[in-house]
N, C-alpha and C positions, 0 to 999 in steps of 0.2 A: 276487924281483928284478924289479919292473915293468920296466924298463928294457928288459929282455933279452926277456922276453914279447913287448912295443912293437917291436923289432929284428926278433924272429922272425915274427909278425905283416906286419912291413913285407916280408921276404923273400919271404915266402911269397907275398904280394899282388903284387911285381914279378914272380916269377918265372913265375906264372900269366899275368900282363899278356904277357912276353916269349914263352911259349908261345902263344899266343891269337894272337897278330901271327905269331911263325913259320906257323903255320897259316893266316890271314889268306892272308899273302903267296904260303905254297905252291898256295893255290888260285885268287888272284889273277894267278898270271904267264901270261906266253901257253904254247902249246903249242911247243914244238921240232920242228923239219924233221924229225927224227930220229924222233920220232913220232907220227905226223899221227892225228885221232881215229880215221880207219877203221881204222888199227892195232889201236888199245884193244879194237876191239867186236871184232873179228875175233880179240883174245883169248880173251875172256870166252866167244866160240860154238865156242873149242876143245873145250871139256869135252863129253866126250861122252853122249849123251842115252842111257839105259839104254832097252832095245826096251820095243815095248808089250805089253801083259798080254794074251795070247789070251784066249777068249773063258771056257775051263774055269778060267785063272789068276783072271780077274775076276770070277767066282764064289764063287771060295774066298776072292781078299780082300774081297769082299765080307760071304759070311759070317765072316770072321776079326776085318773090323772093329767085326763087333757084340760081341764079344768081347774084342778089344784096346781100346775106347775105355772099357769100364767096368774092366777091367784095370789103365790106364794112372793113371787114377782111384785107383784104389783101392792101386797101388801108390804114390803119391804118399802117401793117407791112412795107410799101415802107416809110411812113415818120418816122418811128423807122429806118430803115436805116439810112437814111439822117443824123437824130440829133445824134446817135452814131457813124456815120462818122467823122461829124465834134465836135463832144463832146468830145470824147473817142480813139479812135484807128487810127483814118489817115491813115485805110487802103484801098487803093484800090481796091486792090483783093477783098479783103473781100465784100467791097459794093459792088463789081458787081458779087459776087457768089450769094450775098443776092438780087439783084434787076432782075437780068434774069429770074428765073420762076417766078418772078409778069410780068415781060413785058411779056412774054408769053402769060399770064394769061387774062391781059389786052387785049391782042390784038385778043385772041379765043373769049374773053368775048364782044366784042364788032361786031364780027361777028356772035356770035351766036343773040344777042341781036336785028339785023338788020333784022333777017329773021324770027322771032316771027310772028307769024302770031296775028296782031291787030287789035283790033276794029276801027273803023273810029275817034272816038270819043277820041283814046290814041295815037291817028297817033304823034300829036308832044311830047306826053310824052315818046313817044318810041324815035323819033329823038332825045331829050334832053339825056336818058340815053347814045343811041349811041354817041354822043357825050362826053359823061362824061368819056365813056370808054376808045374812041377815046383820051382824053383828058390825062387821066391815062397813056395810054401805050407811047403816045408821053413823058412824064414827065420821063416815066421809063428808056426810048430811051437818054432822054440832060443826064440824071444820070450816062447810062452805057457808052457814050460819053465823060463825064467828067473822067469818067476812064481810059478811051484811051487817053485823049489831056489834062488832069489837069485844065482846063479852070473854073475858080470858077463863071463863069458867069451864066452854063450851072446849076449850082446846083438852082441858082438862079431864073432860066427861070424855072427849073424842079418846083421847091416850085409855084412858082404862078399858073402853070397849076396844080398841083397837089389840091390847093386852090378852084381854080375854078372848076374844077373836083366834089369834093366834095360839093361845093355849088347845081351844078346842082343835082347830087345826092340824096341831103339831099329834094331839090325843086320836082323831083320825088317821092321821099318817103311821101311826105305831101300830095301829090293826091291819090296816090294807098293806104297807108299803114298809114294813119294818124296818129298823138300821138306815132310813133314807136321812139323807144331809138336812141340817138344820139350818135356814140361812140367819134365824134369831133368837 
């Protein structure tokens, strides 16, 4: 039915146009008595600025970020495996050529991470990372598992650890390394 294509087509193309102008305009109009711009900024410097890192804190994340930046890396590369597993190729070999030096990786990274020497003060943000790491290298383990036994359960268990992995991660990075880029 050309017709209806041609109709849906034309809907679509106003409806965009009418949003584009709403937007236009909303940022077009003047500001209201009601709230002047020193308002806005004086909202935005509400949120409060997290203190800064004593001197023993900025130590540790600094040695931690030599560690979370090939980490963050490489957890990225273990879930490009996965979805090109199950995307693309079906192959097994393949995934477990590509997942064994991250388990590695993972599991050196999470012993080096345990014996950081820490400030009192980062004692559970250091337990949070070793667990993230922890957390990684087990994900990488159901993966190269799922290569041995086919068990698509195991890819499954591997994604929610891998998930959660990343959540503590990212929960880490908001204490030591605030406002840092998000690669997931």
């Amino acid at each position: 039915m050309p017709g209806g294509r041609s109709l849906l087509l034309a809907g679509v193309i106003v409806a965009l146009a009418a949003i584009t102008g709403a937007a236009w305009l909303h940022e077009v109009r003047p500001r209201s008595a009601a709230q002047p711009a020193a308002q806005t900024v004086s909202t935005r410097a509400e949120k409060p600025q997290p203190p800064a890192l004593t001197a023993d804190e900025e130590r540790f994340a600094t040695a931690l970020w030599a560690v979370h930046r090939e980490a963050t890396r490489l957890a990225v590369a273990m879930s490009f495996a996965g979805i090109t597993y199950q995307t693309e190729d079906r192959d097994a070999r393949a995934l477990a050529r590509k997942i064994e030096p991250l388990a590695k990786f993972f599991h050196d990274a999470e012993m080096q991470v345990r014996v950081m020497s820490t400030p009192p003060s980062l004692s559970g943000t250091q337990g949070q990372y070793v667990d993230a790491m922890a957390l990684f290298a087990n994900a990488a383990a159901e993966m190269l598992k799922f290569t041995e036994d086919g068990d698509p359960q195991r890819l499954g268990d591997a994604h929610r650890m891998d998930v959660r992995a990343s959540e503590d991660m990212l929960r880490v990075g908001e204490v030591l390394w605030p406002g840092q880029y998000k690669p997931h």
